[in-house]
C-alpha positions as CSV (number, residue, x, y, z in Angstrom):
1,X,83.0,224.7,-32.4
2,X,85.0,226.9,-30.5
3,X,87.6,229.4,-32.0
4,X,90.9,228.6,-31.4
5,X,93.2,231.4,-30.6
6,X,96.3,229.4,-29.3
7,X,99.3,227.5,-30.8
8,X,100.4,224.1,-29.9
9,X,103.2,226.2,-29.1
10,X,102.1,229.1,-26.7
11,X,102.9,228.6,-23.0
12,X,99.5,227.7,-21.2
13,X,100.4,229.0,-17.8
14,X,100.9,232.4,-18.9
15,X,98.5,235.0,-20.6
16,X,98.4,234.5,-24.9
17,X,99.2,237.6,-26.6
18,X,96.5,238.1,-29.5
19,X,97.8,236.6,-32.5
20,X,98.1,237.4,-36.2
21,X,95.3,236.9,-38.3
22,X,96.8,235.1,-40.8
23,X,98.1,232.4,-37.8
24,X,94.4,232.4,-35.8
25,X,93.0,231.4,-39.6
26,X,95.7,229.2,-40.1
27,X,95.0,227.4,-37.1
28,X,91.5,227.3,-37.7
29,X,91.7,225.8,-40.8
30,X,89.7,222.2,-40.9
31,X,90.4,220.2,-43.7
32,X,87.4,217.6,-42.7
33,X,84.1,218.3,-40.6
34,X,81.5,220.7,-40.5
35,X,83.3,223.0,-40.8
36,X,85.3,222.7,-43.0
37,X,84.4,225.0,-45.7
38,X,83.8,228.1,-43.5
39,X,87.4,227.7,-42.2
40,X,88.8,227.3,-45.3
41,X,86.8,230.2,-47.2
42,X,87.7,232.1,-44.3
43,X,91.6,231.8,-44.2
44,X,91.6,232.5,-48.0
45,X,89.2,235.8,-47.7
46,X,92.1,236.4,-44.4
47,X,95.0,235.9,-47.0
48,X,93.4,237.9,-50.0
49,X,93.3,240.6,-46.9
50,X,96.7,240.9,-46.3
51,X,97.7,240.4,-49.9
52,X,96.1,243.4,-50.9
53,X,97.5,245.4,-47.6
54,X,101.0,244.8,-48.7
55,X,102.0,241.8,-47.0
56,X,104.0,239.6,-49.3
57,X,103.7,235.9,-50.3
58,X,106.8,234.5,-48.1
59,X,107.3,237.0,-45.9
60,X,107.1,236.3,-42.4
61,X,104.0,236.2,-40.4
62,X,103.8,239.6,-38.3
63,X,102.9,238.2,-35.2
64,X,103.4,240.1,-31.5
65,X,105.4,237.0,-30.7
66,X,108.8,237.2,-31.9
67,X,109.9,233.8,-32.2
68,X,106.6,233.0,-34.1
69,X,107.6,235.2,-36.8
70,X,108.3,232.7,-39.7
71,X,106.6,232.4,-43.1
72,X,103.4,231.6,-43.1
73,X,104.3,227.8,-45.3
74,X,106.3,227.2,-42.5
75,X,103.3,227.5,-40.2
76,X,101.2,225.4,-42.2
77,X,103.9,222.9,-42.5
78,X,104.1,222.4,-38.5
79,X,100.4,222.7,-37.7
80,X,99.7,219.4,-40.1
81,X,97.9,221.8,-42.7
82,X,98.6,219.3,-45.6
83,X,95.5,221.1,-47.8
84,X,96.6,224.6,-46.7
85,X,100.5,223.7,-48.1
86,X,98.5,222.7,-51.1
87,X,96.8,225.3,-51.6
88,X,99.5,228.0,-50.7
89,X,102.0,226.4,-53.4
90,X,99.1,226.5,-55.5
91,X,98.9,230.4,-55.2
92,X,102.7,230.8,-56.0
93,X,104.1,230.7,-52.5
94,X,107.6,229.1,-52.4
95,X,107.6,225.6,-50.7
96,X,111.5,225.8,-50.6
97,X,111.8,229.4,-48.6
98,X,114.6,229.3,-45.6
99,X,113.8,231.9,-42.5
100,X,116.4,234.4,-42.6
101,X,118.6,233.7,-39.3
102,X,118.3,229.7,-38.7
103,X,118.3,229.1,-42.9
104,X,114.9,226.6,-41.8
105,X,112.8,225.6,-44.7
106,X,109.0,224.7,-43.7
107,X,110.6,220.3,-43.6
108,X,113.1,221.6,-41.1
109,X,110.7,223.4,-38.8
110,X,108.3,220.5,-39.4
111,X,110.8,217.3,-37.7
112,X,111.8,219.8,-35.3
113,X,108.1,220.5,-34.2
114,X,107.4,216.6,-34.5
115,X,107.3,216.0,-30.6
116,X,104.5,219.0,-30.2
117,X,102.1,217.7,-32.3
118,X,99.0,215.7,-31.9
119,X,97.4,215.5,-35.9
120,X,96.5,211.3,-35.3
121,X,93.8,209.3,-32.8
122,X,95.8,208.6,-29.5
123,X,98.3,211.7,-30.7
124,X,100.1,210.0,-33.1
125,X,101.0,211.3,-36.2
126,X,99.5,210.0,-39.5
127,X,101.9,208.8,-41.5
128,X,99.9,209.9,-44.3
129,X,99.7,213.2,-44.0
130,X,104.1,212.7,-43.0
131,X,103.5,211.1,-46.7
132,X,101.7,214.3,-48.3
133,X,103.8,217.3,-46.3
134,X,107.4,215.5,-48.1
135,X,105.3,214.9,-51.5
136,X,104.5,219.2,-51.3
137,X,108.4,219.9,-50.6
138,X,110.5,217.7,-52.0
139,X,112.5,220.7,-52.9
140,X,113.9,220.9,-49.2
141,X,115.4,217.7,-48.5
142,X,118.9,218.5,-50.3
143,X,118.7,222.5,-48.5
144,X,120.7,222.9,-45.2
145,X,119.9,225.4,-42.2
146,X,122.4,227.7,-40.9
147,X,123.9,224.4,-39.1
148,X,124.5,222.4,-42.3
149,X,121.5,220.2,-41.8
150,X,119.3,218.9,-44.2
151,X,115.6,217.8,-42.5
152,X,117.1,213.7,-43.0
153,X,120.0,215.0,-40.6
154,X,118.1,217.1,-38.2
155,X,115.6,214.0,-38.2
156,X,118.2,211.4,-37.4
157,X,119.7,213.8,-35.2
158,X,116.4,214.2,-32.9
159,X,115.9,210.5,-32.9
160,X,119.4,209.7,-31.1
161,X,118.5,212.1,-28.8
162,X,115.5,210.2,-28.0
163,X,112.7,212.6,-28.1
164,X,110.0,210.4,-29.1
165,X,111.5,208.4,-31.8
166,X,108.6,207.0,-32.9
167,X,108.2,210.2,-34.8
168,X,110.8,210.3,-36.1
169,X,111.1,206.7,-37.6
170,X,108.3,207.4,-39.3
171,X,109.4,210.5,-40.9
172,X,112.8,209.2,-42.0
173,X,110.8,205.9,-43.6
174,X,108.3,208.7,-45.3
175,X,111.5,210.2,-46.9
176,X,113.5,207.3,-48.1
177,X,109.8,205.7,-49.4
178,X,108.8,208.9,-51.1
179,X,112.8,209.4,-52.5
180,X,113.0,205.7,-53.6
181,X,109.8,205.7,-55.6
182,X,109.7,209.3,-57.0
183,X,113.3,210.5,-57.6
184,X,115.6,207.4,-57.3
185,X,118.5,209.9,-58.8
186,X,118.3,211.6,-55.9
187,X,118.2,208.5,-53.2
188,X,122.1,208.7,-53.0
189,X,122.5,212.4,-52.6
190,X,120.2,212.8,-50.3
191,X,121.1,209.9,-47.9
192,X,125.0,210.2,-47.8
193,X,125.2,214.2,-47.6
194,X,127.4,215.3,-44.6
195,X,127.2,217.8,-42.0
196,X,129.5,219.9,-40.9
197,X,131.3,217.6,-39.3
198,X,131.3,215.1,-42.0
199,X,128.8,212.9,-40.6
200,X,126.2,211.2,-42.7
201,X,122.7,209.7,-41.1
202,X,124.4,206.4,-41.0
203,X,127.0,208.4,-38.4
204,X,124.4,209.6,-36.6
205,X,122.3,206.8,-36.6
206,X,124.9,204.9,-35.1
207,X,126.1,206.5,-32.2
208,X,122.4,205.1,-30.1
209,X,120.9,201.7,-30.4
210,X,117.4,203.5,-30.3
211,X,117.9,204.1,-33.8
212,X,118.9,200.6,-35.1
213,X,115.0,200.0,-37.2
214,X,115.9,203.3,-39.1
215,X,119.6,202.5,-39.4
216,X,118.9,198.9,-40.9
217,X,116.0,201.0,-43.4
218,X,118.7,203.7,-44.9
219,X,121.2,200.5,-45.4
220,X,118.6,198.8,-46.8
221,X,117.9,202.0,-49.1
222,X,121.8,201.6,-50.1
223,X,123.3,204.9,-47.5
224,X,126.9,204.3,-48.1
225,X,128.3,202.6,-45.0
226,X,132.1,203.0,-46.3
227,X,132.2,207.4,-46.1
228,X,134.3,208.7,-43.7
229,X,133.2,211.5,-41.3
230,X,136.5,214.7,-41.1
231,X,137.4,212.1,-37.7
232,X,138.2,209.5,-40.1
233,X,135.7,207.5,-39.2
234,X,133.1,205.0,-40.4
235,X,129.8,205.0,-39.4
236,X,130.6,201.3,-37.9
237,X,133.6,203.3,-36.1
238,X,131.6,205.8,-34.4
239,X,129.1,202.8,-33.2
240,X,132.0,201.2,-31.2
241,X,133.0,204.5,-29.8
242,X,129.6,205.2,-28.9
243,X,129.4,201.6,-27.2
244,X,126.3,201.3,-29.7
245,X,126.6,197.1,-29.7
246,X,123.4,196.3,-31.8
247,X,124.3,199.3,-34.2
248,X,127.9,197.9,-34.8
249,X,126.7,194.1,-35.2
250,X,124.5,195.5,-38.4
251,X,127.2,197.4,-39.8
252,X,129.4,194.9,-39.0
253,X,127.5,192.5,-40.5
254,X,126.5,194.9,-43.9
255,X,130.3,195.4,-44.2
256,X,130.7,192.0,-44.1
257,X,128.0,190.7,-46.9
258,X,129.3,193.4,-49.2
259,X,133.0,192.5,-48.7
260,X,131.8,189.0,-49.9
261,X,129.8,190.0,-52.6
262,X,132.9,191.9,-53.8
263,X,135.4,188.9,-53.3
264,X,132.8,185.9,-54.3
265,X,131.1,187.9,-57.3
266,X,129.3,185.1,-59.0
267,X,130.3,182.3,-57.0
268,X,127.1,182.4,-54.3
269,X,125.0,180.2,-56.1
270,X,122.6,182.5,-57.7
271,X,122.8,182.6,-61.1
272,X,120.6,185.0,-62.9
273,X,121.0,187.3,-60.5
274,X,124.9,187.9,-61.3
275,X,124.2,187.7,-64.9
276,X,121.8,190.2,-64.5
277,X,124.2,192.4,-62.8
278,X,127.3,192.0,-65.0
279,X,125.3,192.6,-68.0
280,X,122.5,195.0,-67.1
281,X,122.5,197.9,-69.5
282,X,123.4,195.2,-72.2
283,X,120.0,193.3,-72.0
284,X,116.7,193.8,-73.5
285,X,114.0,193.5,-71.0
286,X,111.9,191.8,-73.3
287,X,114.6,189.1,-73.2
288,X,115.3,188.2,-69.8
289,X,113.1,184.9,-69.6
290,X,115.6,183.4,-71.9
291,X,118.1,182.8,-69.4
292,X,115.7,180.5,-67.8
293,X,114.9,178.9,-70.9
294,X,118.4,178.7,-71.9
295,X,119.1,176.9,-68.3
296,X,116.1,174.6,-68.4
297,X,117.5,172.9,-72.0
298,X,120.9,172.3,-70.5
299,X,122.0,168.7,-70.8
300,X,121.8,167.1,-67.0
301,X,125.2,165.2,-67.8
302,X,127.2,168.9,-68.3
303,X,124.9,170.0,-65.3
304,X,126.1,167.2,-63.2
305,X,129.9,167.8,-64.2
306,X,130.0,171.6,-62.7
307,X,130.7,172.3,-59.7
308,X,127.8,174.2,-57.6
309,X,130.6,177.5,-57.8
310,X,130.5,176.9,-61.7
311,X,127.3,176.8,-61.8
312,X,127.4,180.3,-64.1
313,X,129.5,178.3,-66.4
314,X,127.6,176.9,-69.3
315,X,128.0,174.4,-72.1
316,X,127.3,176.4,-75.8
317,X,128.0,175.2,-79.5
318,X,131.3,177.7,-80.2
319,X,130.3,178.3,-83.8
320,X,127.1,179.8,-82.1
321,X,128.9,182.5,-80.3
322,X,129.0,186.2,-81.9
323,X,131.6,186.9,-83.6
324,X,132.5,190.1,-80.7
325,X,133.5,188.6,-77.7
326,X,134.4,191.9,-75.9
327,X,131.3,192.5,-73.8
328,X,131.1,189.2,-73.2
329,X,134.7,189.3,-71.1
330,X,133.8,192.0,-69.4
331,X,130.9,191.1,-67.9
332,X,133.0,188.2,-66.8
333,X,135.3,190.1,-65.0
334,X,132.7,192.1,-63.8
335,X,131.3,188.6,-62.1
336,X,134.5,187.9,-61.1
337,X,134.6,184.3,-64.1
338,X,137.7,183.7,-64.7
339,X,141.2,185.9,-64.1
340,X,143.1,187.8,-66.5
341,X,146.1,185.9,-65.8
342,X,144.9,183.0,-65.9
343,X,147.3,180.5,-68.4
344,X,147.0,180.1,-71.9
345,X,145.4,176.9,-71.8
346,X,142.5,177.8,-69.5
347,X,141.5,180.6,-72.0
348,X,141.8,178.6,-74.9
349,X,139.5,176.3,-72.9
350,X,136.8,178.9,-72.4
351,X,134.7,180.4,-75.1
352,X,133.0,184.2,-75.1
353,X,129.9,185.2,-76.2
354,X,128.2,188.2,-76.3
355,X,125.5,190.0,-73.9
356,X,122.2,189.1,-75.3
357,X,120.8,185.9,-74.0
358,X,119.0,183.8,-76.8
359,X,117.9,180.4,-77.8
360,X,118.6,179.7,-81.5
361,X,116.1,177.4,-84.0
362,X,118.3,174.7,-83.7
363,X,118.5,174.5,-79.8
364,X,121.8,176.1,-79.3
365,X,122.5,178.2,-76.0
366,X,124.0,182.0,-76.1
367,X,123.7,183.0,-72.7
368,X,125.6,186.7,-71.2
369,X,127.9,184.4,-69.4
370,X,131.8,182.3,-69.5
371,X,130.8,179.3,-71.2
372,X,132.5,175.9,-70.8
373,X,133.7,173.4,-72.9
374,X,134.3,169.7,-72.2
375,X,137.7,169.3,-69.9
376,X,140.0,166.6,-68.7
377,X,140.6,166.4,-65.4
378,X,143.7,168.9,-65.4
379,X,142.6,171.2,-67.3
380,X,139.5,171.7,-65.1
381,X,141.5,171.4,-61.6
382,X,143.4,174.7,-63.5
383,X,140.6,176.5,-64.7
384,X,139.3,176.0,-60.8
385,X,142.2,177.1,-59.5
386,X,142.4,180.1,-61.5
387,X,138.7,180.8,-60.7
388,X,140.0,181.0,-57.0
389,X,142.6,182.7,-57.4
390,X,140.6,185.8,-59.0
391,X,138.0,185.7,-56.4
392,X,140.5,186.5,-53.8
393,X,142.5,189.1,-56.0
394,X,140.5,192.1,-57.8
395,X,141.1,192.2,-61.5
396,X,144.7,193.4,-63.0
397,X,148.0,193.0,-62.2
398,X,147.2,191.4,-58.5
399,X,147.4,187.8,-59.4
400,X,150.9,188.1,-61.8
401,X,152.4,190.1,-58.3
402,X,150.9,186.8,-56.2
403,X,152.8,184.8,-58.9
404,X,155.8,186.4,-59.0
405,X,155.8,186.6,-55.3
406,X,155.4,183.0,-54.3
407,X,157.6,182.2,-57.4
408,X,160.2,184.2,-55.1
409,X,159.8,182.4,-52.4
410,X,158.4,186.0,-50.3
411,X,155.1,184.8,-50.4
412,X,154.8,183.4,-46.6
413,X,157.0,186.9,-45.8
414,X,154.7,188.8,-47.2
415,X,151.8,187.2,-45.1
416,X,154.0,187.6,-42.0
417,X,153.8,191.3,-42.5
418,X,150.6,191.6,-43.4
419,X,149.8,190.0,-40.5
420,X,152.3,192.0,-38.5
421,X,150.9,195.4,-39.6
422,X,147.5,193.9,-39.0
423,X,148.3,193.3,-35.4
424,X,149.6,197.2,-34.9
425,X,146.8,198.8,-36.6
426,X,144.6,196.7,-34.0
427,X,146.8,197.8,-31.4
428,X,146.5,201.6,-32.5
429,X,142.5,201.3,-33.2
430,X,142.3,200.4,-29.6
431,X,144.5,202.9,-28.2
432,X,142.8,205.6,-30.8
433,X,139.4,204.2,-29.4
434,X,140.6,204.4,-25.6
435,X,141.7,208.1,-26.1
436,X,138.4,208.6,-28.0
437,X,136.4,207.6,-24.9
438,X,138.9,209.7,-22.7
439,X,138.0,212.9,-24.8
440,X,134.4,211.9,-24.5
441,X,134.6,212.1,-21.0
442,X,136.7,215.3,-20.6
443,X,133.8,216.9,-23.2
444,X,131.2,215.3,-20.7
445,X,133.3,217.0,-18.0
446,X,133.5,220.2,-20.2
447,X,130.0,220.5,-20.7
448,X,129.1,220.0,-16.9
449,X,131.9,223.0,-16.0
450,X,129.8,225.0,-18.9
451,X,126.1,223.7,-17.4
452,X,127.4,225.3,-13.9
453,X,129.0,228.5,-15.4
454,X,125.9,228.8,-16.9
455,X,124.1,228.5,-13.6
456,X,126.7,231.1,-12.2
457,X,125.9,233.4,-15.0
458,X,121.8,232.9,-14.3
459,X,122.9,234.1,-10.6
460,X,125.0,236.6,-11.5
461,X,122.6,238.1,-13.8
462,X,119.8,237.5,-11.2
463,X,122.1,239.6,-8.7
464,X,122.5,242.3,-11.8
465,X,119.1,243.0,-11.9
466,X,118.6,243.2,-8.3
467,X,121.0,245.5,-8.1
468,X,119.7,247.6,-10.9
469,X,116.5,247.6,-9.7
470,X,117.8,248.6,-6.0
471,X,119.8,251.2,-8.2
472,X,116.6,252.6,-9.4
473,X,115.4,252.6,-5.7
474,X,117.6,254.7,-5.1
475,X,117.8,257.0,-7.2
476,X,114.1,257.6,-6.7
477,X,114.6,258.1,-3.2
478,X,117.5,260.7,-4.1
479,X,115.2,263.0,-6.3
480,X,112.7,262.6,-3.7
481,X,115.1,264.0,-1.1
482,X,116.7,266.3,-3.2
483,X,113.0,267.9,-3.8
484,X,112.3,267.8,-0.3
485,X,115.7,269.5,0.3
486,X,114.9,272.2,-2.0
487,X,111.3,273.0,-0.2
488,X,113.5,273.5,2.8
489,X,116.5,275.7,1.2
490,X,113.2,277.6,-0.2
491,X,111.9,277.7,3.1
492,X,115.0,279.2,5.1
493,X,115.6,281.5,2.5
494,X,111.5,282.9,3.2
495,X,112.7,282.9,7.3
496,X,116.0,285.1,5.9
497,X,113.7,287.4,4.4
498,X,111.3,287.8,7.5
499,X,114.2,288.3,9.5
500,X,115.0,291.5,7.4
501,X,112.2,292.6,7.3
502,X,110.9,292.6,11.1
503,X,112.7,295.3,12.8
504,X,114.8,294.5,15.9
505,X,113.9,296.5,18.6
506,X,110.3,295.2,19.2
507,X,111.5,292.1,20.0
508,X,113.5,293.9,22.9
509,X,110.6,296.2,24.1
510,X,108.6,292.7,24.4
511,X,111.2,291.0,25.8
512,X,111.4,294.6,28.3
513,X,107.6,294.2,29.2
514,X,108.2,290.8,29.7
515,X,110.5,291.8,32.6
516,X,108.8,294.3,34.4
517,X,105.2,292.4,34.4
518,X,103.9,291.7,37.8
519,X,103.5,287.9,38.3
């Protein structure tokens, strides 16, 4: 097998300097193949080497070529090395060192770098060894570069732009899978930390409809869609200013199913999953099949008497209930049961039991819900009315305000101006949005007047050096003049000195003879 002495990297149209040892091992390294073994023997005897000689564990890789000078986990990060990161962490190498200027760790350089390698059949990337390079530096994802990037950023941030996003799908799945399964703590950090600018990935994300699979993935993953970027805006926001249709429509539509989550709370018809919810941290696990059984031995006259949004309303003995009835409100607020103003009548009506479900010996029901006694038909057209009325208010003082309000008659004036204000903020989203698009196309404008100064400046600096090397011309042609006029000053002064010498009558007895000679 031939040696390589190249980087993916290295311009092939010009001459290769001779690289660093360390980087010609490192790019030698096999981790499969015959070969395998010699390569990697070789590139630890090479690192031993320069271990010995003084070079240090995350220094930078000496190499002639300037801009390849970064640590040597770095280069094993962007060549696919996945064995060779093992094995360098392994040694005491730091899998979390930033190069000094750009703040890089060896996950930024690696998404940058994404588009220049070829580690897969038909040069795609494996998404298992994507899997095993975020496993070995897990300690990067919350570390930021000199631009306030962490890799999640600087990957969402190459995938807008469009550069094969394929890539970097991949990698931003590989991080939110890897995040999700082995430090869930972390999920939310590291999926709603901001840039400089305040952006989060969903911001980014959303500003090009090539990114709407990985957008839909982080929202799945639970990204906060609701932060605000320092322009005020939501990631939904920037989607419409971007004219990213597909992107809105999903956050839209995110927005949406959480809004009614919020409002509806238990009142969509599944049952054990809102009980599980309100009273989570209060159940035993061993105890969860109970609700089921508790459900099962309902009587199918109370069933038939609910209401499909009562559903989580349940018949129970009363002098079965604990004693503590506490937890057993508040995990009824929490699923939006019953309100707190509701009248004096409707609470009497409703019994609360604690947050353990559990079938007794004698059949009764405790269930971690509101429980229901029999009604007559007022009471229950109350007690439904009240249900209502705290789905579409949030727990507290709301509903007494509604009260008081439409007891005052300034209920229908309050709606008018709700609706009024409603209508102007419209009116200024649109307006903000039109000016947003106007300032998007003066930067556009901006950044063509900077692409041709730039241009002007390449001329200008191609004129410079045309001039300096005519200047250089020149002044090689004045020393050689200036030598040449000194051999001829030396030269007259030699024809001054003859003439002194030389007396000067003889030239006037020649010029004498010359005369009188006969011709």
């Amino acid at each position: 097998m031939a040696k390589i002495s190249c980087t993916p990297f290295c311009d092939s149209k010009k001459p290769c300097p001779k690289h660093h040892e360390l980087l010609v091992s490192l790019l030698n390294y096999a981790e499969r193949g015959p070969n395998c073994d010699y390569s990697q023997q070789n590139f630890e005897k090479v690192l031993s080497a320069n271990l010995k000689n003084g070079w240090r564990k995350d220094d930078v890789v000496p190499d002639p070529v300037k801009e390849f000078q970064f640590p040597l986990i770095h280069w094993a990060t962007v060549l696919g090395k996945a064995k060779a990161i093992e094995l360098l962490i392994q040694k005491g190498f730091n899998p979390a060192i930033q190069a000094e200027e750009t703040k890089e760790t060896a996950l930024h350089r690696f998404v940058l770098c994404l588009n220049h390698l070829a580690l897969g059949p038909a040069h795609k990337i494996s998404p298992r060894k994507i899997n095993i390079i975020i496993s070995c530096l897990e300690s990067c994802l919350t570390l930021r570069d000199s631009d306030g990037d962490t890799p999640l950023l600087v990957a969402a941030k190459t995938l807008v732009a469009g550069r094969k996003p394929i890539y970097f799908e991949e990698c931003i799945e590989a991080i939110v899978g890897h995040i999700t399964k082995n430090s869930p703590t972390k999920l939310a950090e590291i999926l709603n930390i901001q840039d400089l600018d305040g952006n989060t990935a969903l911001h980014i994300l959303a500003r090009n409809d090539i990114s709407f699979v990985t957008l839909r993935t982080l929202l799945q993953a639970g990204a906060d869609a609701s932060i605000v970027n320092f322009n005020y805006e939501t990631p939904y926001q920037v989607a419409l200013a971007c004219g990213s249709t597909r992107n809105a429509k999903l956050l839209d539509s995110h927005r949406e199913k959480k809004s009614h989550y919020s409002a509806t709370g238990s009142f969509d018809g599944s049952v054990e999953e809102h009980i599980s919810e309100g009273a989570q941290e209060d159940t035993p696990e061993s105890l969860k099949d109970n609700q089921e059984t508790c459900s099962e031995e309902l009587p199918s006259e109370a069933r038939s008497e609910c209401p499909d949004d009562e559903r989580l309303i349940q018949p129970v003995r009363p002098e079965q209930a604990p004693a503590s009835s506490t937890t057993g409100i508040n995990n009824a607020l929490r699923t939006g049961g019953v309100s707190p103003t509701s009248s004096a009548t409707g609470v009497d009506n409703l019994t609360h039991v604690g947050s353990v479900p559990t079938c007794t010996s004698s059949g009764g029901l405790i269930c971690t819900c509101i429980v229901k006694k029999e009604y007559d038909s007022p009471q229950k057209d109350k007690l439904h009315q009240n249900c209502m009325l705290s789905a579409q208010t949030s727990p507290g003082s709301d509903g007494v305000i509604l009260e008081f309000l439409r007891g005052a008659g300034l209920l229908d004036n309050v709606k008018e101006l709700a609706m009024q204000t409603k209508s102007k903020d419209e009116q200024d989203l649109h307006r903000k949005l039109q000016e947003i698009q106007a300032t998007q196309g003066d930067m556009e404008e901006a950044q063509r007047e900077i692409e041709k100064k730039k241009t002007e400046i390449e001329k200008i600096k191609a004129e410079l050096e045309e001039l300096q090397q005519k200047t250089v011309t020149l002044n090689r042609k004045r020393k050689s003049l200036s030598s040449e006029c000194s051999q001829l000053q030396k030269k007259l002064h030699y024809c001054d000195s003859v003439l002194q010498v030389v007396p000067p009558g003889n030239n006037n007895a020649s010029n004498t003879e010359s005369a009188n000679s006969p011709h």
